[in-house]
C-alpha positions in Angstrom: 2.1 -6.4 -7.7 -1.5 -5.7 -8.4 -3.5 -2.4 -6.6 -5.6 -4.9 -5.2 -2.5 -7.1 -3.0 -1.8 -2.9 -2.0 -4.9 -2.5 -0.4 -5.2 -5.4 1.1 -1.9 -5.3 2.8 -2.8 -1.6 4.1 -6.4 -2.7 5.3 -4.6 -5.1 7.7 -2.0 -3.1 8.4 -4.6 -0.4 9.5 -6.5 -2.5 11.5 -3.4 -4.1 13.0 -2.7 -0.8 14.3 -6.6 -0.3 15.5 -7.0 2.6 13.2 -10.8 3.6 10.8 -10.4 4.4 7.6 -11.4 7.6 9.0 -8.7 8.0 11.4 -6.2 7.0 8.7 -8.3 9.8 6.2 -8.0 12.3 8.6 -4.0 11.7 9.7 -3.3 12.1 5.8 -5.8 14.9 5.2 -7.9 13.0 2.6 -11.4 11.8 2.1 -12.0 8.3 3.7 -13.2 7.3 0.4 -10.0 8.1 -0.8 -8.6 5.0 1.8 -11.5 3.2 0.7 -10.2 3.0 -2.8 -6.9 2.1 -1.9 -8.0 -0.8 0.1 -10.4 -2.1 -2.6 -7.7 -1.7 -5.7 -9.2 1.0 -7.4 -6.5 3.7 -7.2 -3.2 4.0 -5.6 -1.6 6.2 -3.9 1.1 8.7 -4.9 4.4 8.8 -4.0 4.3 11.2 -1.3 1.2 9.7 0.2 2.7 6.5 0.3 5.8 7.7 2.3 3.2 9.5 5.0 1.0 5.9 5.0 4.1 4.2 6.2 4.8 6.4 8.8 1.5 7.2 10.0 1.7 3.0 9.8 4.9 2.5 11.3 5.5 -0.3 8.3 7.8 0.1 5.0 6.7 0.6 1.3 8.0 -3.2 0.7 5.6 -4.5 2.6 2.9 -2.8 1.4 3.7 -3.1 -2.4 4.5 -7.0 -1.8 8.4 -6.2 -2.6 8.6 -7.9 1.1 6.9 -10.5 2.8 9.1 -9.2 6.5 6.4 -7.5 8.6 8.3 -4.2 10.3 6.4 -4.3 13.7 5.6 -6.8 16.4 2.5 -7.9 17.5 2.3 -8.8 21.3 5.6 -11.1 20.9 3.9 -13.3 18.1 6.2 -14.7 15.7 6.9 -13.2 11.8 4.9 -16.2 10.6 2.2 -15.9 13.3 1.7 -11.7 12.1 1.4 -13.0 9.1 -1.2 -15.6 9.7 -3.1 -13.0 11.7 -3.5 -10.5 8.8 -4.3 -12.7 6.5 -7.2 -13.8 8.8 -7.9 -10.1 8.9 -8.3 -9.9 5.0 -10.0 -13.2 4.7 -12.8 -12.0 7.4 -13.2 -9.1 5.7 -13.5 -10.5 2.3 -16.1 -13.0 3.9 -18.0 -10.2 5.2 -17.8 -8.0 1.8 -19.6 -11.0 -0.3 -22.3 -10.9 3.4 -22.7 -7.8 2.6 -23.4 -7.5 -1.0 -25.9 -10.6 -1.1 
C-alpha cells in the first residue's frame, strides 16, 4: 500500500462523512496541515492516530490502508459497489480540481 492510496481513502472517507480537514484537525488535536499531508501522501499517521481516525471516522484500518476493499458504513441504502463508485468519484473530482488549481 502506498501513503498516497492512504490519503486518498481518508479524503473520501472524510468527506463521506461531511467533515473539513479542519473539523477532522481539530477532533484529533492536530494541525489541518497535518490532514493535509496525509491526504496528499506525504506522511502517515502513527499508530495511535490511526486508531482515533477510525473512530472519529466510524471506518476500519483495513480500509483505509487498502488491506480491505469492504466499506464499514452505509451510505443512504446504496449498495457496497455503489459506495464504492461514489468515493472514487469523490477522489477523481478532487484530483481533477487539484491539476484546475495548479494550472
Amino acid at each position: 500500500m502506498s501513503l498516497e492510496f492512504f490519503g486518498e481513502r481518508l479524503k473520501a472517507v472524510r468527506k463521506a462523512k461531511r467533515l473539513t480537514q479542519l473539523d477532522l484537525s481539530k477532533r484529533l488535536d492536530v494541525s489541518k496541515g497535518t490532514i493535509s499531508s496525509y491526504e496528499q501522501g506525504k506522511s502517515f499517521p502513527s499508530i495511535e492516530t490511526l486508531i482515533k481516525i477510525c473512530h472519529i471516522l466510524d471506518t476500519s484500518s483495513d480500509y483505509l490502508l487498502g488491506i480491505s476493499d469492504d466499506l464499514p458504513f452505509k451510505m443512504g441504502g446504496l449498495t457496497d459497489e455503489q459506495m464504492e463508485s461514489v468515493l472514487q468519484f469523490v477522489s477523481l473530482i478532487e484530483k481533477s480540481n487539484s491539476i484546475i488549481e495548479n494550472e
